[in-house]
N, C-alpha and C positions, 0 to 999 in steps of 0.2 A: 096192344101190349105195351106197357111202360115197363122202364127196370125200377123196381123196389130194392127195400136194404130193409134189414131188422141188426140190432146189432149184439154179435158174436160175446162168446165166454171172454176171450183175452180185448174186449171193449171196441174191436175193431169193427169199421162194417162190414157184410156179408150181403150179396148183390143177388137177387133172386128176379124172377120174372113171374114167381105165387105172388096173392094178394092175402097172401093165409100162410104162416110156415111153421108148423108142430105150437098151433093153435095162437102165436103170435101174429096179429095184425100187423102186415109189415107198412113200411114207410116210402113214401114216392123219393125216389132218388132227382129229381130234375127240381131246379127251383122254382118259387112262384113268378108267374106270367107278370110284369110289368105291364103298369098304366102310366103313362102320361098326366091323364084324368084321375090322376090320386085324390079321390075326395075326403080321407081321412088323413092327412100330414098333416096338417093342423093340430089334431088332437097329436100325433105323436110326438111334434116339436112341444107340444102343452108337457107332456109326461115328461121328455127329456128334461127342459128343463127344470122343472119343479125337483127333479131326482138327481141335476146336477151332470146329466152323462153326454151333453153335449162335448163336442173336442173342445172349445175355447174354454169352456167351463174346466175341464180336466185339467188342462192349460193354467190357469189361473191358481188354481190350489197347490200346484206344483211348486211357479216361481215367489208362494208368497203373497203378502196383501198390501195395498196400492199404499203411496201415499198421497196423504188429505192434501187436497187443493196442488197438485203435481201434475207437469203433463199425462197425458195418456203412454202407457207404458214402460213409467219406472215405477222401479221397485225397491222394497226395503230389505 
């Protein structure tokens, strides 16, 4: 037996031990099992960056854009 969730009218969860509840499939409440042996981070560092949603990236667009030929870390 795992605890599920489906989620409730005012948006909140609702914590059930069905894996059925008035014909919604509900959802595993516990999160996914960690690997060490991640053989897909590759690809996901691939999509971050390409999509910009890495933190140093987020970082970046905040403080502004470099200036040319300036050390690392100033800014305009």
């Amino acid at each position: 037996m795992h605890l599920m969730y489906t989620i409730g009218p005012d948006g909140k969860r609702v914590y059930t031990l069905k894996k059925v509840v008035d014909g919604v499939i509900t959802d595993s409440a516990h999160p996914a099992r960690f690997s060490p042996d991640d053989t897909y981070s590759r690809h996901r560092v691939t999509i971050k960056k390409r999509h910009g949603l890495l933190p140093y990236q987020a970082q970046q667009s905040k403080l502004g854009r470099c200036i040319p030929g300036a050390t690392k870390g100033r800014r305009v």
